[in-house]
N, C-alpha and C positions, 0 to 999 in steps of 0.2 A: 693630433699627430702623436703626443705623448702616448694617449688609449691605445694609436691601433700597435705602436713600436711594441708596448707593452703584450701586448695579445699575442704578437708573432711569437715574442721570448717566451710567451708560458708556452705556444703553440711546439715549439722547437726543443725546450724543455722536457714536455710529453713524450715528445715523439723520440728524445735521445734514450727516457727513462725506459720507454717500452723496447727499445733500442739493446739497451742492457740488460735488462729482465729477460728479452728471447736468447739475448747470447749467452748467459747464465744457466738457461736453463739447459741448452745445449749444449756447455760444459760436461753439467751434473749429468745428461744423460752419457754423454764418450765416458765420463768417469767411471759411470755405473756399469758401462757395460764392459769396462775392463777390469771393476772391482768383484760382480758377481751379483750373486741375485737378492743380497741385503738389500742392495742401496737400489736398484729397480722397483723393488717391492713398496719400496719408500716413496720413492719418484712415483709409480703407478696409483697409491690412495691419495696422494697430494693431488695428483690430476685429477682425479676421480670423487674428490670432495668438496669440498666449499667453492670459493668461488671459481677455481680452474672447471671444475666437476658443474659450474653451471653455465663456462662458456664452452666446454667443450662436447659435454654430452644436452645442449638443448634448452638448458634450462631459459629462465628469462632471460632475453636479451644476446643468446646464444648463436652461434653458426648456424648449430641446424636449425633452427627457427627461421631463419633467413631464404630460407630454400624450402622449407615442408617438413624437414628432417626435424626427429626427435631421439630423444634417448631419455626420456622418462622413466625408463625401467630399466635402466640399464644394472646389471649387476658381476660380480666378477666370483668366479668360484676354482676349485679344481675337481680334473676329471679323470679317470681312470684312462689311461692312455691307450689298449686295447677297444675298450668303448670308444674312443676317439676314434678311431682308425676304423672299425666298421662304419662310422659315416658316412665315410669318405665315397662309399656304393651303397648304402641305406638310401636311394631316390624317391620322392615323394609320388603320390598319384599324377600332381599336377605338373610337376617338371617334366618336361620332357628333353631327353639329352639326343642332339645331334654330333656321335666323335667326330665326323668328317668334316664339318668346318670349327669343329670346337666350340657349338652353341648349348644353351639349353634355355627353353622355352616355359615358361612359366603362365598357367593357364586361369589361378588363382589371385584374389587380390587380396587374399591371407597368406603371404606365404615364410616359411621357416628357412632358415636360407645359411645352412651350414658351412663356414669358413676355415679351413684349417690350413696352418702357414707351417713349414719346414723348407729345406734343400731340394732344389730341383733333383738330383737324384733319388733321395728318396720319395720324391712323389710317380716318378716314374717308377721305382719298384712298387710302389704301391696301388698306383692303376694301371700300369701295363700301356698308357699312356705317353704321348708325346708333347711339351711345351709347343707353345707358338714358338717361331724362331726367333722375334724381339727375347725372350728367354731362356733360350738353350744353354746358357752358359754353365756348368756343370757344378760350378762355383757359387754360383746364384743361389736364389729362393723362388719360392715359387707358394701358391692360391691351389688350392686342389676345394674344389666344388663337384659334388653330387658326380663323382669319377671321371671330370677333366681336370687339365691343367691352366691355370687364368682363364675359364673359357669366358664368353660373350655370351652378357644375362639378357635376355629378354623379358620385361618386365611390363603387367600392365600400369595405366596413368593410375596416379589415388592410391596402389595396392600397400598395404602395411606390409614393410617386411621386418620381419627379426631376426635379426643376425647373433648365429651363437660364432663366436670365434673362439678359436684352439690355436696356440702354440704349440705344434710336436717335433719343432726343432729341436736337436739335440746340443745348439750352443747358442744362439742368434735369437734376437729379441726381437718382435713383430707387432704391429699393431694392423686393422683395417678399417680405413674412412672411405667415403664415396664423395666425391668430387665433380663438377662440370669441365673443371680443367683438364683438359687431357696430355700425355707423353707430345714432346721428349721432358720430361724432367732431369734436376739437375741433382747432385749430393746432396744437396739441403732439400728438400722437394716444396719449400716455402710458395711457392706458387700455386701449387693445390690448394693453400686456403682460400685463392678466389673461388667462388662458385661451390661454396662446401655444402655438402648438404648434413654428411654424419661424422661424427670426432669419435676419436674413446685412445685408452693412455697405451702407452706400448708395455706389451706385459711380457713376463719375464720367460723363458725358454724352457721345456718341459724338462722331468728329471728323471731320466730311464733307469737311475736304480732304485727310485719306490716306485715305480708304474705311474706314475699322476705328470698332470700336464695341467698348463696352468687355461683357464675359459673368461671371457668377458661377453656378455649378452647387452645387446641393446639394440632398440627399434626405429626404423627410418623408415619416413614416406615420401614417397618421389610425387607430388603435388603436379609438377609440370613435365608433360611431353619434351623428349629431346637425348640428348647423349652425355654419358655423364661417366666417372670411372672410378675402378674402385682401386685398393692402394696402399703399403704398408711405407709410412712416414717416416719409418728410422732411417738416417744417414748411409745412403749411396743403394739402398735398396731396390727402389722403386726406378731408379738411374739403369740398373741392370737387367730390370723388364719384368717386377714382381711387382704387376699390374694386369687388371682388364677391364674390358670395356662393359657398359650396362646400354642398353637402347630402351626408353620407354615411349611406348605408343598407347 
């Protein structure tokens, strides 16, 4: 009886420390994104190295490991913000984009799969485009891919994808993971980590007066048939419909 009493306390113990260690860190992100882009920058290689950098992008023992998903290669750079933004319609051979239900089809099981996060407005000046109506909110963020807005990926089973992601938000920090958990999400969007397939850190907001915007690269494979979504994890984001769905067959 002494053993198992014992076992519950460190069980409980654990679970309070990891308890305070996420609300910690969710501090330091509210912190950082009211202090500016030092302390992001900070928070971003902390996530992105040792041992966060091997639960979140893949490594052993990791999320994506659990699902198929990898970030082996993951790496984080900046991009010239013009280059950025010709992306946004640079469509590959394989993708095929349908605007009328906001799909785009993907015919490859190599494929590159460019994500760039800003203001639903400006992704609407920027493809001539309209949000799903889960995202209209003018206030919002928004996923612009290969010239929709959050559209619906169709992806084959096994395909390697590499996700180059772009922040060209002009204040707001973004990150994007691929998830089995689907909407409604809540502020916290902690419930995506069930069913996670790809992680990577929330990076810092581009800076339109030197042209550069900040990129994170990294690669996931969707191992299993089914529905699954993709998602920027910063507080209240993903709540206001800067999200979409992936279908692999």
């Amino acid at each position: 009886m002494a053993r198992r009493k014992s076992s519950a306390i460190n069980q409980t113990s654990l679970l309070l420390i990891a308890v305070i260690l996420l609300l910690a860190v969710i501090v330091i992100l509210l912190l950082g994104y009211a202090s500016g882009f030092g302390i992001m920058n900070g928070i971003a290689d902390m996530m992105s190295s040792g041992m966060f950098g091997s639960i979140m992008n893949g490594g052993s023992g990791g999320y994506a490991g659990m699902m198929g998903g990898t970030g082996s290669s993951a790496t984080s750079a900046r991009i010239n913000i013009s280059i950025a933004e010709a992306h946004a319609n640079d469509i590959p051979s394989y993708a095929h984009v349908y605007p009328n239900n906001n799909t785009i089809a993907f015919s490859s099981s190599n494929i590159t799969l460019v994500v760039l996060a800003m203001g639903v407005q400006r992704a609407v000046n920027l493809t001539r485009e309209q949000p799903p109506s889960y995202d209209s909110n003018s206030s919002g963020n928004a996923f612009v891919i290969d010239g929709l807005i959050d559209p619906t990926l169709a992806i084959p089973q096994d395909a390697i994808v590499r996700v180059e992601f772009i922040n060209l938000d002009s204040s707001e920090y973004h990150n994007v993971i691929m998830t089995a958990t689907g909407p409604p999400y809540q502020y916290m969007p902690m419930s995506a980590m069930n069913g996670i397939v790809s992680m990577m850190p929330i990076i810092p907001h581009a800076d339109y007066s030197n042209g550069s915007a900040s990129e994170y690269n990294y690669t996931a494979v969707f191992g299993n048939a089914g529905t699954y979504w993709y998602l920027c994890m910063y507080p209240g984001h993903a709540q206001m419909g800067m999200y979409g769905k992936i279908i692999v067959t």
